[in-house]
Structures are given as structure tokens and as C-alpha cells.
C-alpha positions in Angstrom: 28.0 -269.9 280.1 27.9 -270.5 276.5 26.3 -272.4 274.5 28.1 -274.6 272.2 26.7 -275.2 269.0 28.4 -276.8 266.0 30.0 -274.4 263.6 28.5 -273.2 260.5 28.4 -274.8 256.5 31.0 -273.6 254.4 28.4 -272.9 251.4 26.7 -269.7 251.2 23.4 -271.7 251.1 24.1 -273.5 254.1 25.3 -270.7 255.5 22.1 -268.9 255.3 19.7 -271.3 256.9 22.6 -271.5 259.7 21.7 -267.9 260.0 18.0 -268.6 260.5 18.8 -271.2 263.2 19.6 -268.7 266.3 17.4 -266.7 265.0 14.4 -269.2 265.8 16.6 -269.9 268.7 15.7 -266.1 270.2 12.3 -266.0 269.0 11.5 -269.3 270.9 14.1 -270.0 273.4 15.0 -267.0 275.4 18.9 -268.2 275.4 22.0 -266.3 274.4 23.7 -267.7 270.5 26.7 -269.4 271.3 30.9 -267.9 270.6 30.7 -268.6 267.0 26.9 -268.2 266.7 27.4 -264.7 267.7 31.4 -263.7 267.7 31.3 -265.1 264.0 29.1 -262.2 263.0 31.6 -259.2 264.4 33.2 -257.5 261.4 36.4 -256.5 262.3 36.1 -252.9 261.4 32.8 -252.5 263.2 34.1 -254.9 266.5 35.5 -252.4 268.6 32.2 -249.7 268.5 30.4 -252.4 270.1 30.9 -253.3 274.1 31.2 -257.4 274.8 28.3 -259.1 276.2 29.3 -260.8 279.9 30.8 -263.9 279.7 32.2 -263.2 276.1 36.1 -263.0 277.3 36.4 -259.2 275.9 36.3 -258.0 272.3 40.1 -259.5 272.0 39.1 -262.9 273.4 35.7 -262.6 270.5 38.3 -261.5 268.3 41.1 -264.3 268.5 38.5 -266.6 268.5 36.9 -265.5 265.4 40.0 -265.4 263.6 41.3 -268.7 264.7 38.6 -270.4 263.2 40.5 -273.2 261.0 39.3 -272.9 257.6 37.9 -276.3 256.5 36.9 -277.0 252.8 35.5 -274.5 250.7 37.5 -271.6 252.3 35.0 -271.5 255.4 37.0 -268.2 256.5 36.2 -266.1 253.8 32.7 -267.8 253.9 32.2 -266.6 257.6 33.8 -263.1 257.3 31.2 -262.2 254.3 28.6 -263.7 256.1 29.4 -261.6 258.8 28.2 -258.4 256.6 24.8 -259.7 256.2 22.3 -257.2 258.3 20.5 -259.6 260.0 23.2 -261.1 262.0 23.9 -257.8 263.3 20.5 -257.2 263.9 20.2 -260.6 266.0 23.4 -260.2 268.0 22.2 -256.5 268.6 18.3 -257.8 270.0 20.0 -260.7 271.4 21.8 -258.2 273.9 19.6 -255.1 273.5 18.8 -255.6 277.3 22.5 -255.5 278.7 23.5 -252.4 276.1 25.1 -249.9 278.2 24.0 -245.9 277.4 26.6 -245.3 274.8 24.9 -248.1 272.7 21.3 -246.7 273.3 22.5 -243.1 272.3 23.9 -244.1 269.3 21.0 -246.0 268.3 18.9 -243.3 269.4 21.0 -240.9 266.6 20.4 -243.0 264.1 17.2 -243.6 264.8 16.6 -240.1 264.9 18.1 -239.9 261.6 15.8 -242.1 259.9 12.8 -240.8 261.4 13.9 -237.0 260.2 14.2 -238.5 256.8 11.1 -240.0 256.9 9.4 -236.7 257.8 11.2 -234.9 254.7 9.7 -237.1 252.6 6.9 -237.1 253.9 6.7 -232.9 253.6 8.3 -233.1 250.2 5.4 -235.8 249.0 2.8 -233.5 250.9 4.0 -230.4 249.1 4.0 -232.3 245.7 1.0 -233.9 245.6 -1.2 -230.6 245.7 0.4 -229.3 243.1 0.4 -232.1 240.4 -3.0 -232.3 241.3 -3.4 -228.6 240.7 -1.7 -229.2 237.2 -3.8 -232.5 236.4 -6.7 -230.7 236.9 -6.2 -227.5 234.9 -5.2 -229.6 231.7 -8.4 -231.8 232.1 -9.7 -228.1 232.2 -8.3 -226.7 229.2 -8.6 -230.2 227.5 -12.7 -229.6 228.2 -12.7 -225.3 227.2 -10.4 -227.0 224.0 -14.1 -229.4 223.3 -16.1 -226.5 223.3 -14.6 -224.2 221.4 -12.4 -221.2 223.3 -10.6 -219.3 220.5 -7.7 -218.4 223.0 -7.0 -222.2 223.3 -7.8 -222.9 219.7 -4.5 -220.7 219.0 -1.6 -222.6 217.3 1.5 -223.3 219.8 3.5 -220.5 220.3 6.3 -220.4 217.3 8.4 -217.9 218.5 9.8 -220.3 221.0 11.1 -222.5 218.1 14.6 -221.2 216.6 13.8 -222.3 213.1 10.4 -220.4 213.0 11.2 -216.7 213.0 9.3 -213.8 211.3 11.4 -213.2 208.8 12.0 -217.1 207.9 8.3 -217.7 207.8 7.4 -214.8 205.4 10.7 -215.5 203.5 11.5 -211.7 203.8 15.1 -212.9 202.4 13.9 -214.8 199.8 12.4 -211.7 198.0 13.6 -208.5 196.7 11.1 -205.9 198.9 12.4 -202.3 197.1 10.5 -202.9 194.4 6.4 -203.0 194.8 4.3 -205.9 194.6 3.2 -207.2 191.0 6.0 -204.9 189.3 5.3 -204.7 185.7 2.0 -205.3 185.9 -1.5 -203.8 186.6 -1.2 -201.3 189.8 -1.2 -201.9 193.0 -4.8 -201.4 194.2 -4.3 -199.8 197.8 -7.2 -198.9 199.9 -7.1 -196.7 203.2 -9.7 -195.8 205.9 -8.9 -192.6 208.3 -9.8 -191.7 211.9 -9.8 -188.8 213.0 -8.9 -188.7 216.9 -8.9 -185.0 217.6 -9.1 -182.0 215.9 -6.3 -179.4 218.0 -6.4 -176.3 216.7 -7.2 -173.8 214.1 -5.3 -170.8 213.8 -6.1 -167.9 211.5 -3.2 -165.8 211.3 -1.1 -169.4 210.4 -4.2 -170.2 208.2 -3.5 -173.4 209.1 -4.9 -176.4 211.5 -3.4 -179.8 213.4 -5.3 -182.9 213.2 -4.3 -186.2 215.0 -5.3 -189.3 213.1 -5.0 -193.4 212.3 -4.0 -193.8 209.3 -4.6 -197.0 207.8 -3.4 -198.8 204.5 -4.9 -202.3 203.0 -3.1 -204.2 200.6 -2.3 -207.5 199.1 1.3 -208.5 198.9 2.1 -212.3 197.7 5.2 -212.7 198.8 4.5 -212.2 202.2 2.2 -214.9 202.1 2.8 -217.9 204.7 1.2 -221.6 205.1 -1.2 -221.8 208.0 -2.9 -224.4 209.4 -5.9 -222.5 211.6 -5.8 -218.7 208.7 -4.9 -216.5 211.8 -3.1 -213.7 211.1 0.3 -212.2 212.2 0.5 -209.0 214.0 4.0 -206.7 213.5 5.9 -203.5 215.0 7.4 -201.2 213.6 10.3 -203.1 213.1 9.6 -205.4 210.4 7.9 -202.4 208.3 11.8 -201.9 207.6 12.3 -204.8 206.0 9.4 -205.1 203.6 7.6 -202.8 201.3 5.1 -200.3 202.1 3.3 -197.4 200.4 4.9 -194.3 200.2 2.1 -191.7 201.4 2.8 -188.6 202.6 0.5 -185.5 203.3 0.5 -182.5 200.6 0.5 -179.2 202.0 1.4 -179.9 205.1 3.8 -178.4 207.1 4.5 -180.3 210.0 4.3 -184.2 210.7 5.2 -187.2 212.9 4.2 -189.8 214.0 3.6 -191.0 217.5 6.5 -192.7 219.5 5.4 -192.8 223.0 5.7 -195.9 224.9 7.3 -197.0 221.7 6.5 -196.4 217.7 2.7 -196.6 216.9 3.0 -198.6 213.9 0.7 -201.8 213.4 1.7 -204.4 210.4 -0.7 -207.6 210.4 -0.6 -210.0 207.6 -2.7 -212.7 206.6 -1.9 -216.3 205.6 -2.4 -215.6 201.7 -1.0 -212.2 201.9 -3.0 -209.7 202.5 -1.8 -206.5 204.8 -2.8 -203.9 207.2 -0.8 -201.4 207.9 -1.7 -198.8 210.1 -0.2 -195.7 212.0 -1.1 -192.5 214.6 0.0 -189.1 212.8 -0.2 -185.7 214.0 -0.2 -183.0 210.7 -0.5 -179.8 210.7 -1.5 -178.8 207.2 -2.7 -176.1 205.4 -6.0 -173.9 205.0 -6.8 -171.6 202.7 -9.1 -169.4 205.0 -11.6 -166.7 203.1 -12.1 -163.9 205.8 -14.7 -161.7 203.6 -17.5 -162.8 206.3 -15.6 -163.0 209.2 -16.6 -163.2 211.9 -19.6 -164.7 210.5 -17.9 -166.8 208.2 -17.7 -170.7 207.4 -14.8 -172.6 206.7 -13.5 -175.5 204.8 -10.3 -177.4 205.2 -9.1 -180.6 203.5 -6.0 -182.7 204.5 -5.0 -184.2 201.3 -3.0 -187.8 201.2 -0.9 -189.0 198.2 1.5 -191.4 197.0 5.1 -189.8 196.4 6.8 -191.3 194.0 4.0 -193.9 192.3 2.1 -192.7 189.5 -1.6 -193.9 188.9 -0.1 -196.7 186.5 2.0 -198.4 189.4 -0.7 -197.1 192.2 -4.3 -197.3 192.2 -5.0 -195.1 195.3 -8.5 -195.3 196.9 -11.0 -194.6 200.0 -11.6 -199.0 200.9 -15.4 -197.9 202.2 -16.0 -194.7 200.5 -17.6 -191.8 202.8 -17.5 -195.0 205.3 -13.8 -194.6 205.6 -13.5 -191.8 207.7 -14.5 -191.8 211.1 -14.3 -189.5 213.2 -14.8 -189.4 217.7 -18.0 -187.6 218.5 -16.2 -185.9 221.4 -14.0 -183.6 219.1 -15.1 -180.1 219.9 -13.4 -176.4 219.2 -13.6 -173.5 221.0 -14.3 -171.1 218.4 -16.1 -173.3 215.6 -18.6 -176.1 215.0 -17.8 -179.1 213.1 -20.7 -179.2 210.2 -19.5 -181.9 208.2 -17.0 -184.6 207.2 -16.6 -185.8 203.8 -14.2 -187.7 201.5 -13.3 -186.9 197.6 -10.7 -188.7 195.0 -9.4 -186.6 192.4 -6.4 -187.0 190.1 -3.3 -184.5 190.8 -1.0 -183.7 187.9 2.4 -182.4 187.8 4.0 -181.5 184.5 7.5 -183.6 185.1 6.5 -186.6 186.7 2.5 -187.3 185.7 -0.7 -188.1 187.3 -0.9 -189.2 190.7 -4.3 -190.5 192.5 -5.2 -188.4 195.5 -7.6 -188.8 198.5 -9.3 -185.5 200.0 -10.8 -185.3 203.7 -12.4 -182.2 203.6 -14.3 -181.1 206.5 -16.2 -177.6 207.2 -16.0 -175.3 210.5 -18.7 -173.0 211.8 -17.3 -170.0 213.7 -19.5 -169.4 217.0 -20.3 -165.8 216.8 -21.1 -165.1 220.5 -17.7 -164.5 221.6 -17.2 -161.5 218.9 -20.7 -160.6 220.0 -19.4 -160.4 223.3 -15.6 -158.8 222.4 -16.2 -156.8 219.4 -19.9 -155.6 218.3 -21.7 -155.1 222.2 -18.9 -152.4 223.1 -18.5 -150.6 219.5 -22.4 -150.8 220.0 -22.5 -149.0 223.2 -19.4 -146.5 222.6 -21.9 -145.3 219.3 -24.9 -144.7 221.7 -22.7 -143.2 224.1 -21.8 -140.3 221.7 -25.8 -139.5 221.1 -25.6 -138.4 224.6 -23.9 -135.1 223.8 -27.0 -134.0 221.9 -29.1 -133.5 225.0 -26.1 -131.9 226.7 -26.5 -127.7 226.5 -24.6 -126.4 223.7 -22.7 -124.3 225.6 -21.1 -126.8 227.8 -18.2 -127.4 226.1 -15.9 -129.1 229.0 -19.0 -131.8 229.0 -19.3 -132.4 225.0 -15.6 -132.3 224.2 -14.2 -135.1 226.3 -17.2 -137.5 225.9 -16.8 -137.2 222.0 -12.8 -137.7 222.2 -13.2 -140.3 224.2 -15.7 -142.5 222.0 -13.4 -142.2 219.4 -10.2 -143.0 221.3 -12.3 -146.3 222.4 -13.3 -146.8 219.0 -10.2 -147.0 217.3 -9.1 -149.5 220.4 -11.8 -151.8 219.0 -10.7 -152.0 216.0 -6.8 -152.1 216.1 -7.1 -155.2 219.1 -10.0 -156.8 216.3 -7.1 -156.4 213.4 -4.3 -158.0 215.7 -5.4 -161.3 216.0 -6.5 -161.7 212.4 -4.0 -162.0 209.0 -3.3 -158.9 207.1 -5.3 -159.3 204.4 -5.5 -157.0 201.5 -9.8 -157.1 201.6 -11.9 -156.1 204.1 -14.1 -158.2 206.1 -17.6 -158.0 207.8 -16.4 -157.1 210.9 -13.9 -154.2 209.7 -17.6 -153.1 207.8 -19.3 -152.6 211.1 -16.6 -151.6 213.0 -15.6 -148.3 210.7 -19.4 -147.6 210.0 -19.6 -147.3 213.9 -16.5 -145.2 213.9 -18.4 -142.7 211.6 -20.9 -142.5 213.5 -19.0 -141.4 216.7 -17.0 -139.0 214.5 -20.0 -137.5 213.2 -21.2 -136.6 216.8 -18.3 -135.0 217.6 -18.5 -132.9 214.1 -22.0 -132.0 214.8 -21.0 -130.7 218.0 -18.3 -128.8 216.3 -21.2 -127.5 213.9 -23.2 -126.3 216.7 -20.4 -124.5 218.6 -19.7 -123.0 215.8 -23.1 -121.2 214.3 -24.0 -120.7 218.4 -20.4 -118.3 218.4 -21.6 -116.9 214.5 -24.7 -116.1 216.1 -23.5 -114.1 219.3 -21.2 -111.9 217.4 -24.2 -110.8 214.9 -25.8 -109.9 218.5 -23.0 -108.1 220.0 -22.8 -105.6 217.0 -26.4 -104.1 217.2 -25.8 -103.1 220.8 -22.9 -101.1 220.8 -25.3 -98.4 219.2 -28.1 -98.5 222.1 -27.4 -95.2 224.6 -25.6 -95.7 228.1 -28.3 -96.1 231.1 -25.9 -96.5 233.6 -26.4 -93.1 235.8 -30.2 -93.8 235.7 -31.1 -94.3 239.0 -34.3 -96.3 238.2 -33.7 -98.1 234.9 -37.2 -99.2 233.1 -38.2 -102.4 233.6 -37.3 -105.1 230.2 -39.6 -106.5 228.2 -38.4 -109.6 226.8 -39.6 -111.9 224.5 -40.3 -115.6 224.5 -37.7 -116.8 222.9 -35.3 -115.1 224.8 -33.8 -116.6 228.0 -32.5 -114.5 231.3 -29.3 -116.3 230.0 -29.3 -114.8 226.9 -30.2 -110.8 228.7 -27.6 -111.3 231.0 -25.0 -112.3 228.0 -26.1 -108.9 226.9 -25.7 -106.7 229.9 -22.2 -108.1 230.2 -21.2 -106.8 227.0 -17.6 -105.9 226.3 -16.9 -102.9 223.8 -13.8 -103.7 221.0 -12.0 -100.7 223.1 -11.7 -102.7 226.0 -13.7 -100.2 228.2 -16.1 -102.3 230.4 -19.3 -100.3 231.9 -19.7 -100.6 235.4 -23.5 -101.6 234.3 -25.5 -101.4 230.7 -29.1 -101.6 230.9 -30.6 -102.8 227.6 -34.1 -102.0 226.8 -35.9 -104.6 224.3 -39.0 -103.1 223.3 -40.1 -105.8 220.5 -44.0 -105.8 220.8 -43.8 -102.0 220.9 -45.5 -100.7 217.5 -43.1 -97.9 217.9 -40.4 -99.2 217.2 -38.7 -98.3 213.4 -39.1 -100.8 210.7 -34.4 -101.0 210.4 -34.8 -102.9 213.9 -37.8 -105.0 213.2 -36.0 -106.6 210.5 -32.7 -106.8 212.5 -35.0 -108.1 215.5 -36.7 -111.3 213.0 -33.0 -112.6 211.7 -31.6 -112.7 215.3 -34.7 -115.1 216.0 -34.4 -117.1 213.5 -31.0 -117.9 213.5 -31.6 -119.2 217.1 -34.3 -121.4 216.1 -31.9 -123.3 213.2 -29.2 -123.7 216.2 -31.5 -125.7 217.9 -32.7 -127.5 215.5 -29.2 -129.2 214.5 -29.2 -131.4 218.4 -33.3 -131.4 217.8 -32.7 -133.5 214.2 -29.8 -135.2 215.6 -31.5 -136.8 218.5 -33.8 -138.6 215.7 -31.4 -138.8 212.2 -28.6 -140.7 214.1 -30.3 -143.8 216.1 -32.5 -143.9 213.0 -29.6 -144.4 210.9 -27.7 -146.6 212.8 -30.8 -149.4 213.4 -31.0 -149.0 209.5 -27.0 -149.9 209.1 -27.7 -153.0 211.9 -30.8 -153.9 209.8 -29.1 -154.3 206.1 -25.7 -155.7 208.2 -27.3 -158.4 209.9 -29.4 -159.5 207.1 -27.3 -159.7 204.8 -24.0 -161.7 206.4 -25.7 -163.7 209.2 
């Protein structure tokens, strides 16, 4: 049954401690609340998703009752229906019959349950998740707040400005605030501007072009006031190339040159850094081929010296004072630069004063440098073979003079070889109007192999002179041929069987051959008249002075030619 139990206050205040009394009534007394201790507390809305506990008369009979409550003073039913929203009178009718729920009430609890618990586990991940990190972030500015204390120069930097809208480049060097076509201090004393090369690589040298390609950085040093800038810790500002547009810059450019750019790979290689109170550095990679007056007289023995001259364009020495910043200290140059055909000696740096007749004096800076040529590869290519091809031709004079097939072609083809040397020597080099050191030995060696084949020619020539002054004695000597034993010959020293059989195989002018001519020589004989005596003397010694020519030949020309390499090598290595 229930419980009858007098009906609640009308005041809120009363109301609430008649909410603590069933309460204490549960907690103490395990009996049910009474009809208006616990139907009181059913919201309408929220009745009918609750089943009635036995003995209740259904929801409608909880209902009715509820809403038949007669309001006494103080408007007790709007007093009862908002105390029914208060939490914990649901939560004391709901443990007050949590032991007769049926399962729909435990599922639904269980869901909600369920619900809070799976909240209570997100934030439980989300606070895991976040912890770590702000403890990550705490301790890496305590970090940089101790690296700050001692002294790091990356954290000593200034915050980054470029962030800020109101701090750009050109705002905070006042670029618009200053007329930048004209140069700095116009009017005035000029502009003192001081520049330090270095050299990156010295490509090529060419001597047909007479010219050579150099890759360098070029760097400028000035002081320009109006690009000066307030600064709290006097760092300076680094620039591309794109603010070297909108300020001004020295005009240099690179006389004699024929070809120049500058670098552009990834982007532009241009470097503009300014300092608080003004001061710039402008620097840039350029490749410039240029030119070099070349003096082949020595070649290829010869030393060269090429300069790559800088000036300003259009600034005389009264609005420019151009000048190396370190002296000889200003160029530098990479010890790995190396060239095929020369060696670097030297690099240097000179100032002199340029003038042109329509526009004045201008200051220019000089790098002059001086090349070395290696001479092992014309060793190699040029003087070894015109070398051998002159030795070659000696070898004809211990060939027999009469072998003509053997001396010809190995005198021809010395010279043919020669004249190869020299026209592949004169291909690669410039036609120049002098001659040079190589061209000297080259032709000299020519000479010599012509003059072997011209002694040669000599020698043929007296031999054939000499046989036809033999041939006419004998045509007088008588006819032995129908002799049937012919005498026996007595010949000379100096004659060879060559030479007798030459003779026996004598030919008259008529044509008529012998079958066979048997000459007799009778030189010793004191019989014989004085008329052939004398003939007999001049035949020998015009064979003695044949010989003689490929005798003093074999010693004149090696002589002569060790003489030549003597007085050439001493006198242009």
C-alpha cells in the first residue's frame, strides 16, 4: 500500500527540504515515498517513458492524481510542477524502484550510461594527447629562454618583420622616399667604390679567337645614405636581385669583352646586403669571355698575358672613384683551376686611368694574369716526328747509288710527311703575318730532307756523267769475240766485277749488240802508251769524288742538324 504523507510547502524553500525528507526516508527506511511523494515528481512530458511501480493505479491514475492536486496559497501547482524538474527527485523515484525496473528501463539506462562513459574516455584521450604536447612546447621555450641567457646569435636575431604588413623592404629603406637614378652624394665629391674579384674557373683559351672565358664573383662595396635604416641589434639585410631594380648601383661593365652574362640558374645570382647606416654589398657570378692580344713569335715556347679589364660606363673619375678595396688582396682565385695546355704563373691587379677624347677620363681596374704553355704536347705532336722524318732521309746515303727504286721513294716520302707537319701545325694556329718558333724548326727540318733528296739527285747524276766518259774509250778496243780462249783480265783495285761486267755489256750507238766483248785492262803493264795512262788516272778519279759526296754526307748533315737543335733550343727555351 501506500504511504500517506502530508503534501508538500508551497514555497520553493519549503519545498526543498520536503525533497530531502523521502530521501532520508530511503536511505534509512527501506519503504516506498508515498502518491504525492513520488507521482508529484513525474513531469508530464517525461511520464509515459517510464513504467508505473505496482500498486501505483497506472501512469493515468499517477497522472490524474498529480494534476488534481488543489492548488492551495501560493500557487502550490506551479510550485509542484517545477519542483518536479529538479534532478534529484527523479533520481529518488528512479533508486526508489530501480529493483522492480523492467529491461526496457535497464537498457535505456545502460545507453546513457554508455554515453557518458564514451565521453568520459574522449576526454580523457583528448587531455592525454594534449598534455604531452604543451609539455613539449613548455619545455622548448624554457630551452630557448636558457640558449637566449647565454648568448646564441640565431636566437639573438630580431623577430621576423616580414610577417608584419607595415614593415616591408621597401618601406624600411624608404626606397620611395628617394629619387635612386641619380648616384649617391650627387654634386659632390665621388663616389668611392671598392671591388674584390674571384676568380672561379679559368675555361678556356683559344688561339685562333685570341681570346679566353673566365667565370668570376664580382663584388662591389659602397656607402649609400639613403638606404640607411634604424636598427636595434646593427644586423644587416640580405637582397635578390629584385630590389637591385629599384635602387642604384654602379654601372660596370667589362672592356673588350665579347661575350657576358651572368648566372641565372636556380634563379639570378645576385646578392644585395645593406647595413643599418648604409653601407652596401653588392655582388654577382659572371661568365666573360674577353679579349687577348696573344704574341705567337715563341710559340710554342711562348708565355702569355691576358688582363680582363673592369670599368664604369658612364661615370667619369669626378662622379666615380673606382678602386681594388684590398689591393693585390682583392683577387682570389681557387687553387684547383688548372688548363690543359698552360700553367697559371701569376695573378696580379693594376689601376690605371682610361681616356677617351668625347667623354673624359674614367678609372679602370686591370686583372692581369700570365699563362705558361706546356711544351710536351708539341714535343710529342710536332718536333719528335719532324725529328725522325729528318733522320730518316740520312738513310739514303748508305743506300748504293745505283739503287734508284730504294732512294727515290724514301726521299719523296720524307718530304710529303714533312709538309703534313707543317700544314696540320699552321691549322690550328691564327694566320699571322710573322713567323714563329715552331714554323723556324719546322722549315729548317724541311731543308734538310730536301737536301737529301738533291744530294741524291747530285750523285745520280755525276755516277751517269761518269759512265758515258767510260763507254766512249771502249768502242776503239778490237773485237775478241771469235777468240776461243780470251786472256785472262787484269783489273785493278778500284775496279769492281760490277763495274767489268758494265763494260762487257757494252752497247754500240749503231745499235749492234756483240754476242760477247772481251775487254782487256792492262793498267800495271809498263807497256802500255802514255794517251791511255792519262785517260786510265781521270776515270779513277772521277770515281773516287762520286763516293765521296754520300762519304761527306753521312758526317756534314747530322753535324749540321745537332748544330741547328743546339742554337734553337738555347735560344727560345
Amino acid at each position: 500500500m501506500l504511504m500517506e504523507t502530508e503534501s508538500p510547502p508551497c514555497s520553493c524553500l519549503a519545498q526543498d527540504q520536503w525533497l530531502s525528507q523521502p530521501r532520508k526516508q530511503m536511505k534509512n527506511e527501506e519503504s516506498t515515498p508515498s502518491l504525492h511523494a513520488v507521482g508529484s515528481w513525474q513531469l508530464r512530458p517525461c511520464i509515459s517513458d517510464y513504467p508505473p511501480r505496482p500498486g501505483y493505479r497506472g501512469l493515468e491514475g499517477l497522472q490524474s492524481e498529480a494534476m488534481n492536486l488543489s492548488p492551495s496559497s501560493c500557487e502550490q501547482r506551479e510550485c509542484i510542477l517545477d519542483a518536479l524538474t529538479d534532478l534529484k527527485s527523479l533520481a529518488l523515484y528512479y533508486k526508489a524502484g530501480q529493483e522492480e525496473r523492467d529491461p526496457r528501463t535497464v537498457w535505456i539506462w545502460k545507453r546513457t550510461l554508455a554515453i557518458q562513459n564514451m565521453k568520459v574516455g574522449v576526454f580523457f584521450l583528448w587531455w592525454a594527447w594534449v598534455l604531452p604536447t604543451e609539455s613539449r612546447v613548455h619545455w622548448r621555450k624554457r630551452d630557448i629562454q636558457e640558449m637566449s641567457k647565454k648568448g646564441s646569435p640565431i636566437l639573438k636575431r630580431s623577430p621576423d618583420i616580414t610577417k608584419s604588413p607595415l614593415t616591408k623592404s621597401e618601406q624600411l629603406l624608404r626606397i620611395d622616399d628617394h629619387d635612386f637614378s641619380m648616384r649617391p652624394g650627387f654634386g659632390g665629391p665621388a663616389i668611392p667604390v671598392g671591388v674584390d674579384v674571384q676568380v672561379e674557373s679559368l675555361d678556356s683559351i683559344s688561339e685562333v679567337d685570341m681570346d679566353f672565358t673566365m667565370t668570376l664573383y664580382l663584388r662591389h662595396y659602397w656607402k649609400d645614405e639613403r638606404l640607411s635604416f634604424p636598427s636595434t641589434n646593427n644586423l644587416s639585410m640580405t637582397f635578390d636581385g629584385r630590389l637591385v631594380k629599384k635602387i642604384w648601383v654602379p654601372d660596370m661593365f667589362f672592356v673588350h669583352s665579347k661575350r657576358s652574362f651572368i648566372h641565372d640558374t636556380t634563379t639570378d645570382n645576385v646578392m644585395l646586403r645593406v647595413q643599418p647606416d648604409g653601407k652596401v654589398l653588392y655582388s654577382l657570378r659572371v661568365t666573360v669571355t674577353a679579349m687577348c692580344n696573344m704574341d705567337f713569335s715563341r710559340f710554342p715556347l711562348d708565355t702569355q698575358t691576358c688582363s680582363l679589364e673592369i670599368e664604369s660606363y658612364a661615370y667619369t673619375e669626378d662622379d666615380l672613384m673606382l678602386y681594388w678595396k684590398k689591393g693585390n688582396d682583392s683577387l682570389k682565385t681557387d687553387e684547383r683551376i688548372s688548363l690543359s695546355q698552360f700553367l697559371i704563373q701569376e695573378f696580379h691587379t693594376t689601376t690605371k686611368l682610361a681616356f677617351y677624347s668625347s667623354t673624359g677620363w674614367y678609372n679602370r681596374l686591370y686583372i692581369n694574369f700570365t699563362l705558361r704553355r706546356h711544351i710536351f704536347f708539341f714535343l710529342l705532336q710536332t718536333y719528335f716526328p719532324a725529328t725522325l722524318m729528318v733522320m730518316l732521309s740520312w738513310v739514303s746515303f748508305w743506300i748504293d747509288r745505283r739503287a734508284v727504286p730504294a732512294r727515290v721513294p724514301l726521299g719523296i716520302t720524307t718530304v710529303l710527311t714533312m709538309s703534313t707537319i707543317i700544314t696540320g701545325v699552321n691549322a690550328s694556329m691564327p694566320r699571322v703575318s710573322y713567323i714563329k718558333a715552331v714554323d723556324i724548326y719546322l722549315w729548317v727540318s724541311f731543308v734538310f730532307v730536301f737536301l737529301s733528296v738533291l744530294e741524291y739527285a747530285a750523285v745520280n747524276y755525276l755516277t751517269t756523267v761518269q759512265e758515258r766518259k767510260e763507254r766512249k774509250p771502249q768502242e776503239k778496243l778490237p773485237c775478241t769475240c771469235g777468240l776461243p780462249q780470251p786472256r785472262a783480265v787484269l783489273l785493278d783495285g778500284s775496279y769492281s766485277d760490277g763495274e767489268v761486267n758494265d763494260l762487257g755489256n757494252y752497247t754500240p750507238e749503231n745499235g749492234d749488240k756483240p754476242d760477247r766483248m772481251m775487254v782487256q785492262l792492262t793498267l800495271a803493264s809498263e807497256r802500255s802508251s802514255p794517251r791511255r795512262k792519262s785517260q786510265r788516272s781521270s776515270y779513277v778519279s772521277m770515281r773516287i769524288d762520286t763516293h765521296a759526296i754520300d762519304k761527306y754526307s753521312r758526317i756534314i748533315f747530322p753535324a749540321a742538324y745537332i748544330l741547328f737543335n743546339l742554337i734553337y733550343w738555347s735560344i727560345f727555351s
